[in-house]
PDB file with one MODEL, atoms N, CA, C and O in Angstrom:
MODEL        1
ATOM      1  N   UNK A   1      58.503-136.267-120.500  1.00  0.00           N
ATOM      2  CA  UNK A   1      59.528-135.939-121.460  1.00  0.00           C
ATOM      3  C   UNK A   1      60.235-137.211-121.938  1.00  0.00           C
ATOM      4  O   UNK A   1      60.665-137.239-123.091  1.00  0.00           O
ATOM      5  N   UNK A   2      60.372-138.202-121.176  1.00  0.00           N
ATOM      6  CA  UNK A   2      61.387-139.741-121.286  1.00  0.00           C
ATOM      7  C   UNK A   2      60.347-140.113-123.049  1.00  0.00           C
ATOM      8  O   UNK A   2      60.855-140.236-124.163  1.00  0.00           O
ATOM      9  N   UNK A   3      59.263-140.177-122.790  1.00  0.00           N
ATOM     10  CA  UNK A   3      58.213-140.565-123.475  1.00  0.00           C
ATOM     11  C   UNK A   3      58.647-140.576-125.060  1.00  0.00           C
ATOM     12  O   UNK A   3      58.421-141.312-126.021  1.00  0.00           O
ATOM     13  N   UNK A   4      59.505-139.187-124.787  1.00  0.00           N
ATOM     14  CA  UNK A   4      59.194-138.504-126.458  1.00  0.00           C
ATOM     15  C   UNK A   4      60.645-137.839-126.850  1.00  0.00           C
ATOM     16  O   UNK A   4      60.899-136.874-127.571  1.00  0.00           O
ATOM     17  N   UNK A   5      61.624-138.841-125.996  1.00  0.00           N
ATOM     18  CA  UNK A   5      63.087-138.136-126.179  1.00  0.00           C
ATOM     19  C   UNK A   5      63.764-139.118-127.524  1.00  0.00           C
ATOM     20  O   UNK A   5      63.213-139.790-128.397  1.00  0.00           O
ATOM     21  N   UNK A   6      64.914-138.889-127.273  1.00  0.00           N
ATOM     22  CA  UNK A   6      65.510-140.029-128.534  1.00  0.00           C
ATOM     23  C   UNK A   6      66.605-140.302-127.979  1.00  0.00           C
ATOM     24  O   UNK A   6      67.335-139.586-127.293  1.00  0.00           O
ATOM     25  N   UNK A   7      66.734-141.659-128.380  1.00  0.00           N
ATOM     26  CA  UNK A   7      68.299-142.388-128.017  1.00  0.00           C
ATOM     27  C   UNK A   7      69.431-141.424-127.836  1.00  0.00           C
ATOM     28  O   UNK A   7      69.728-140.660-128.753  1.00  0.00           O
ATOM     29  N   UNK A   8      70.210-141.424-126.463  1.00  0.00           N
ATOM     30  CA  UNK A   8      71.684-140.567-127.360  1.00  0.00           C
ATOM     31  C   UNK A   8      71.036-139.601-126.879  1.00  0.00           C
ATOM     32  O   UNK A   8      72.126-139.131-126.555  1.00  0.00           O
ATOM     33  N   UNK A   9      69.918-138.431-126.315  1.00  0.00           N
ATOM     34  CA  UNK A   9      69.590-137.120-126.748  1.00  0.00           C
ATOM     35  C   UNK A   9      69.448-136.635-125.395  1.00  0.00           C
ATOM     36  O   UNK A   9      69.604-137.485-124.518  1.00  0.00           O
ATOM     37  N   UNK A  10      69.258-135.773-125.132  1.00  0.00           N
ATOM     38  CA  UNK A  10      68.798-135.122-123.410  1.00  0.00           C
ATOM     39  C   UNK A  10      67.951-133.703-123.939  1.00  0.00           C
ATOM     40  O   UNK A  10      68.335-132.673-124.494  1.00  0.00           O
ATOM     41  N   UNK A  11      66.358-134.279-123.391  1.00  0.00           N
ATOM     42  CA  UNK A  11      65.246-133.743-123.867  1.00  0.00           C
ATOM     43  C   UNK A  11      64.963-132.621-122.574  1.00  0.00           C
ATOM     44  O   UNK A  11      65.007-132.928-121.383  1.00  0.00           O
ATOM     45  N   UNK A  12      64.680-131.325-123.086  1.00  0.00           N
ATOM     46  CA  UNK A  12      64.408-130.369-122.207  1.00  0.00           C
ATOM     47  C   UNK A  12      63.298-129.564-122.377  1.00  0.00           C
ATOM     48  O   UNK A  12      62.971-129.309-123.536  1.00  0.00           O
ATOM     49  N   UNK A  13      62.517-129.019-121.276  1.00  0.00           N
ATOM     50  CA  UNK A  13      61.304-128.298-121.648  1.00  0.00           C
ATOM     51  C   UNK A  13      62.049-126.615-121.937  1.00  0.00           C
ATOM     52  O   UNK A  13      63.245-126.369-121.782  1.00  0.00           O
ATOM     53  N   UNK A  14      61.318-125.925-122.244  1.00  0.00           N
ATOM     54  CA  UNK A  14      61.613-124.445-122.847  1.00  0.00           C
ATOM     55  C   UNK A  14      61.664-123.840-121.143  1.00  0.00           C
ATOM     56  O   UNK A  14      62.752-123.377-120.804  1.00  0.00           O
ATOM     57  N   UNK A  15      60.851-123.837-120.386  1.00  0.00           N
ATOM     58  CA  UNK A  15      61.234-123.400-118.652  1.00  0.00           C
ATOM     59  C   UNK A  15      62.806-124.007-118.628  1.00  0.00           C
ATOM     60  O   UNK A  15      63.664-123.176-118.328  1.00  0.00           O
ATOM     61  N   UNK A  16      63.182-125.127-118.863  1.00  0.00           N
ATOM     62  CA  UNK A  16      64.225-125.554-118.240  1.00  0.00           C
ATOM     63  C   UNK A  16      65.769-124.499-118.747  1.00  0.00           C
ATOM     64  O   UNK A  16      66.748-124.080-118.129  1.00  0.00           O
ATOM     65  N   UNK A  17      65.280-124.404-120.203  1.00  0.00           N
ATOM     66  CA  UNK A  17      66.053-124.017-121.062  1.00  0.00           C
ATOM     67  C   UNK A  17      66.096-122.625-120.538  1.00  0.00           C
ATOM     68  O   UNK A  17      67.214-122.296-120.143  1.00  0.00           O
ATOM     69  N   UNK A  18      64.935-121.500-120.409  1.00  0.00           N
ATOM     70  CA  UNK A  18      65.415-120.233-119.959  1.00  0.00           C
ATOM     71  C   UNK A  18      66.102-120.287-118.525  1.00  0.00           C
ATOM     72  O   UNK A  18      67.104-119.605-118.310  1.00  0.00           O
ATOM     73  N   UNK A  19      65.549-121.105-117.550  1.00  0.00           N
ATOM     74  CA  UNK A  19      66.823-121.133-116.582  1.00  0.00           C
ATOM     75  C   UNK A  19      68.197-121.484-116.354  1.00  0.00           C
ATOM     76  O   UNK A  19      68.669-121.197-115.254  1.00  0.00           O
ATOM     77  N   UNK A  20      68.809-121.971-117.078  1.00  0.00           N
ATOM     78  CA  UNK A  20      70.030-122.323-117.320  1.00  0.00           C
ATOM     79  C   UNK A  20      70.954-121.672-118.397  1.00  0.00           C
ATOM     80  O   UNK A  20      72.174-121.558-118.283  1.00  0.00           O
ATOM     81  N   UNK A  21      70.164-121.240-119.509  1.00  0.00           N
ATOM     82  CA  UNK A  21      70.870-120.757-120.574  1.00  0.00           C
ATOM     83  C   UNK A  21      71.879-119.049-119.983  1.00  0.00           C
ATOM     84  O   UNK A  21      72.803-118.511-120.593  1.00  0.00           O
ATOM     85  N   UNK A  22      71.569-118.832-119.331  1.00  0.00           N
ATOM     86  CA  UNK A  22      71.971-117.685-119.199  1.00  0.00           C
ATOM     87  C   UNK A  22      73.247-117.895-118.251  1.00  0.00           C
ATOM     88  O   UNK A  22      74.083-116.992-118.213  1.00  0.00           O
ATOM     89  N   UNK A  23      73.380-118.766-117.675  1.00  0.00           N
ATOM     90  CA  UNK A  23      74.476-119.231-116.591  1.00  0.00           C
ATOM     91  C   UNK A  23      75.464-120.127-117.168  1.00  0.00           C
ATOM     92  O   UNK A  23      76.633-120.312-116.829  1.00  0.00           O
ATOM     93  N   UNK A  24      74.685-120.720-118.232  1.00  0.00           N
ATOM     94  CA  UNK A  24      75.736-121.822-118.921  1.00  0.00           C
ATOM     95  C   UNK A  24      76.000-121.695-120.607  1.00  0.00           C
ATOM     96  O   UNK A  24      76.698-122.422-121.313  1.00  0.00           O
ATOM     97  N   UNK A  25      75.139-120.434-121.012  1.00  0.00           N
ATOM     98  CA  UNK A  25      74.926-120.220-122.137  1.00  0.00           C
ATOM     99  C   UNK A  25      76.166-120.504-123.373  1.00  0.00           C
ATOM    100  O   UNK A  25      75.879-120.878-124.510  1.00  0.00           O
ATOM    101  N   UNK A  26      77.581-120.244-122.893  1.00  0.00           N
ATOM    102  CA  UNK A  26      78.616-120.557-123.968  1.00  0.00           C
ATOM    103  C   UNK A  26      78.967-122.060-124.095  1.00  0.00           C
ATOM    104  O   UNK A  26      79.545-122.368-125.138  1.00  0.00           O
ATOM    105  N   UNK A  27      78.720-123.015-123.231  1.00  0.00           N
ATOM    106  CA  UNK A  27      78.868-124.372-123.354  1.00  0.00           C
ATOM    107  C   UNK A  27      77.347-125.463-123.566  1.00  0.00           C
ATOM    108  O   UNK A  27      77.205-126.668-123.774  1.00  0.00           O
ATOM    109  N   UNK A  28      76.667-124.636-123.436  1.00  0.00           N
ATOM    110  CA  UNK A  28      75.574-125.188-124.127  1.00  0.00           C
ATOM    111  C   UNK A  28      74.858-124.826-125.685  1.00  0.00           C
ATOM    112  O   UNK A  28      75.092-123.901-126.462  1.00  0.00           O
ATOM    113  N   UNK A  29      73.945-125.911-125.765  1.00  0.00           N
ATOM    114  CA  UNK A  29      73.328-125.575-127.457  1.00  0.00           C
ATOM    115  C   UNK A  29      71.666-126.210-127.279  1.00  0.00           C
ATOM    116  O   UNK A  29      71.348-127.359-126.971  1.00  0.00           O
ATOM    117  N   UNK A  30      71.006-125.349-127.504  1.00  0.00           N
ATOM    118  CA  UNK A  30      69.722-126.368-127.341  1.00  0.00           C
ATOM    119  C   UNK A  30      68.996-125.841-128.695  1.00  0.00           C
ATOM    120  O   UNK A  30      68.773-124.771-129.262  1.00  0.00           O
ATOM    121  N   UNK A  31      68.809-126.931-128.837  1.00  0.00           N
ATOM    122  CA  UNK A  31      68.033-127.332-130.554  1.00  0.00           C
ATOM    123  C   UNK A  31      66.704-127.417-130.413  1.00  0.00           C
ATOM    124  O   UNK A  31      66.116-127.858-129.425  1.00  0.00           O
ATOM    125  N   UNK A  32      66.068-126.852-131.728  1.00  0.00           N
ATOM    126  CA  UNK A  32      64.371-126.553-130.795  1.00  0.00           C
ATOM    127  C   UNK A  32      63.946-127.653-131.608  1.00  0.00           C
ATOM    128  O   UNK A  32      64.474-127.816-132.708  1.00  0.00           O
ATOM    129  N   UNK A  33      62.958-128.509-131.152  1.00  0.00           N
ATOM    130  CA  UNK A  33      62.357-129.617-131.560  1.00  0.00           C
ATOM    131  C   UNK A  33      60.955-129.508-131.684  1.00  0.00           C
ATOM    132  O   UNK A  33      60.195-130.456-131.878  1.00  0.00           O
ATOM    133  N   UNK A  34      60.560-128.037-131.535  1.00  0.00           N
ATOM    134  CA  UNK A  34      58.910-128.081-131.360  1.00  0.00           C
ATOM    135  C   UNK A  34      58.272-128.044-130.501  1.00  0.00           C
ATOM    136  O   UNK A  34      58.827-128.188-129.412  1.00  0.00           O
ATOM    137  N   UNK A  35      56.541-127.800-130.537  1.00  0.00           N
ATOM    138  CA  UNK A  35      55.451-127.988-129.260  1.00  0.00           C
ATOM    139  C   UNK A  35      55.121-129.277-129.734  1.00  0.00           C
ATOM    140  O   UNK A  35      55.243-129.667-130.895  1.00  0.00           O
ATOM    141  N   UNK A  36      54.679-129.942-128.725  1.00  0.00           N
ATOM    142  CA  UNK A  36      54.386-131.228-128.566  1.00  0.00           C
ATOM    143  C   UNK A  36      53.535-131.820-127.384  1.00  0.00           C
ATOM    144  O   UNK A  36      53.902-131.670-126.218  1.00  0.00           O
ATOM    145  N   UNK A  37      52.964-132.157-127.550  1.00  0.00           N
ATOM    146  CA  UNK A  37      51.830-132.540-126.505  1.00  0.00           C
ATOM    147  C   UNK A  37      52.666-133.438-124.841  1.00  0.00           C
ATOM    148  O   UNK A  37      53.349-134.310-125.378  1.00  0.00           O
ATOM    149  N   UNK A  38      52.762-133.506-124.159  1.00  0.00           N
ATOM    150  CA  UNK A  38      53.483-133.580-123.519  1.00  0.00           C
ATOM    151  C   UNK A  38      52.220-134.174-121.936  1.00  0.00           C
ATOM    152  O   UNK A  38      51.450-133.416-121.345  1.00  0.00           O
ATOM    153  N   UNK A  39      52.405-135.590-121.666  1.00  0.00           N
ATOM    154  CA  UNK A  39      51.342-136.046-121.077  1.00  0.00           C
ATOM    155  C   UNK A  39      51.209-135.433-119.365  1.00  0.00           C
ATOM    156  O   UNK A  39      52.111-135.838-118.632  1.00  0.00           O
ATOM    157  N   UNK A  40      50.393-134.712-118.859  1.00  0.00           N
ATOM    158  CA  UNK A  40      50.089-134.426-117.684  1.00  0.00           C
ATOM    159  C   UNK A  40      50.359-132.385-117.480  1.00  0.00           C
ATOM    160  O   UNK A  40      50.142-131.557-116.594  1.00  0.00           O
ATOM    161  N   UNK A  41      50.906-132.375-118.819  1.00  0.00           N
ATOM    162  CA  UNK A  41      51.598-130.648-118.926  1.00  0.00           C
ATOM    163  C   UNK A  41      51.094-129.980-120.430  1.00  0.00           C
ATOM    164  O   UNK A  41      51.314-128.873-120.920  1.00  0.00           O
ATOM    165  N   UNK A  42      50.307-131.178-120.942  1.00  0.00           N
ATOM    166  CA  UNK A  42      50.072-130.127-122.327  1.00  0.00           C
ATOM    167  C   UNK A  42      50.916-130.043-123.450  1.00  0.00           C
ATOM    168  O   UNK A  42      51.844-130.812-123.700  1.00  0.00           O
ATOM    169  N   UNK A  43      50.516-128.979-124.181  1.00  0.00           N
ATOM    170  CA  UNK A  43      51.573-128.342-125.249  1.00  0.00           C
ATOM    171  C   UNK A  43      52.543-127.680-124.559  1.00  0.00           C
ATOM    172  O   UNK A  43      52.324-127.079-123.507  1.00  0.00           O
ATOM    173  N   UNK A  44      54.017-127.790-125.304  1.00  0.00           N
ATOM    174  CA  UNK A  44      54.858-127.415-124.598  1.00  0.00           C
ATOM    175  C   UNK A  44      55.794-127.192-125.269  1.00  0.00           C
ATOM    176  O   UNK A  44      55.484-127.898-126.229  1.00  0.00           O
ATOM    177  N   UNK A  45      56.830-126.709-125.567  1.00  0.00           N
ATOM    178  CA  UNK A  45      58.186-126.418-126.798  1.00  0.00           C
ATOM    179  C   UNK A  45      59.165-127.025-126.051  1.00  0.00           C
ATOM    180  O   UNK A  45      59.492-126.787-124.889  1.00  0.00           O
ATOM    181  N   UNK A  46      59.687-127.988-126.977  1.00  0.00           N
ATOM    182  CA  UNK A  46      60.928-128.541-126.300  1.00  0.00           C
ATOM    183  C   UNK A  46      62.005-128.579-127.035  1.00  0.00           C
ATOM    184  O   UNK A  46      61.899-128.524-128.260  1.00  0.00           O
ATOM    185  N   UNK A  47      62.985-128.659-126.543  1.00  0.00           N
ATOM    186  CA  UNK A  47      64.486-128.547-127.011  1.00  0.00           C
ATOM    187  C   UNK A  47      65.156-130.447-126.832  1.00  0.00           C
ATOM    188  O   UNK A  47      64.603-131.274-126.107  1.00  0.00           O
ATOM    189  N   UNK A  48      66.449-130.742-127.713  1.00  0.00           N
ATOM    190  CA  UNK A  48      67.577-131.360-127.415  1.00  0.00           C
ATOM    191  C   UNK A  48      68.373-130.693-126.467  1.00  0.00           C
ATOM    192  O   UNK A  48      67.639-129.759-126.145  1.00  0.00           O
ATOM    193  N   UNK A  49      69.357-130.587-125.849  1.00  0.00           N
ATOM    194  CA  UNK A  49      70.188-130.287-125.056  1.00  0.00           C
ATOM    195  C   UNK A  49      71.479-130.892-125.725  1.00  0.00           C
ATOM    196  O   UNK A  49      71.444-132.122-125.757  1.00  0.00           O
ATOM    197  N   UNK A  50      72.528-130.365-126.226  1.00  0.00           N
ATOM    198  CA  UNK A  50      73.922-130.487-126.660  1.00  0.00           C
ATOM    199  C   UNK A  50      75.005-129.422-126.036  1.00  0.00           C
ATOM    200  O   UNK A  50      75.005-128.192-125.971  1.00  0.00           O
ATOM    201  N   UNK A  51      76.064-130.585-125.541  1.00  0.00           N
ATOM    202  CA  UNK A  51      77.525-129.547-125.165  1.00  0.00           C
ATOM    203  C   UNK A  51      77.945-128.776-125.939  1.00  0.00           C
ATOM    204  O   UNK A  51      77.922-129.556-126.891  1.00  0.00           O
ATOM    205  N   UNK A  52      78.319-127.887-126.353  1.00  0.00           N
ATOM    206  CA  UNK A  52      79.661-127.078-127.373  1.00  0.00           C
ATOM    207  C   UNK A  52      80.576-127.309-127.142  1.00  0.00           C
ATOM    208  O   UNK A  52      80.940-126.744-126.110  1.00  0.00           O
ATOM    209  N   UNK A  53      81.764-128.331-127.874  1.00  0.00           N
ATOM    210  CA  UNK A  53      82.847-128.838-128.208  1.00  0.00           C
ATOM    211  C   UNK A  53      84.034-127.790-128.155  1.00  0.00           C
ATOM    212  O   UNK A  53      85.176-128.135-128.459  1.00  0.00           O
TER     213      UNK A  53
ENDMDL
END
């Protein structure tokens, strides 16, 4: 994931995202960024990860 994140950003896989969203769901925001080849795991849908202000 480091591979293919961006400056500034906190890159998450879509597993990561359904486990957490539901526990933290009003202070979080995850932005979908697409499937993307992802080295040792494949295609995979990944998100940004952002606080809610």
């Amino acid at each position: 994931m480091e591979s293919h994140g961006a400056a500034g950003k906190i890159h998450v896989s879509e597993e990561f995202k359904h486990a957490v969203e539901t526990v933290h769901a009003p202070s979080l925001r995850f932005i979908p960024r697409g499937e993307m080849e992802i080295k040792g795991k494949g295609k995979m849908k990944t998100y940004f990860l952002e606080k809610v202000q």
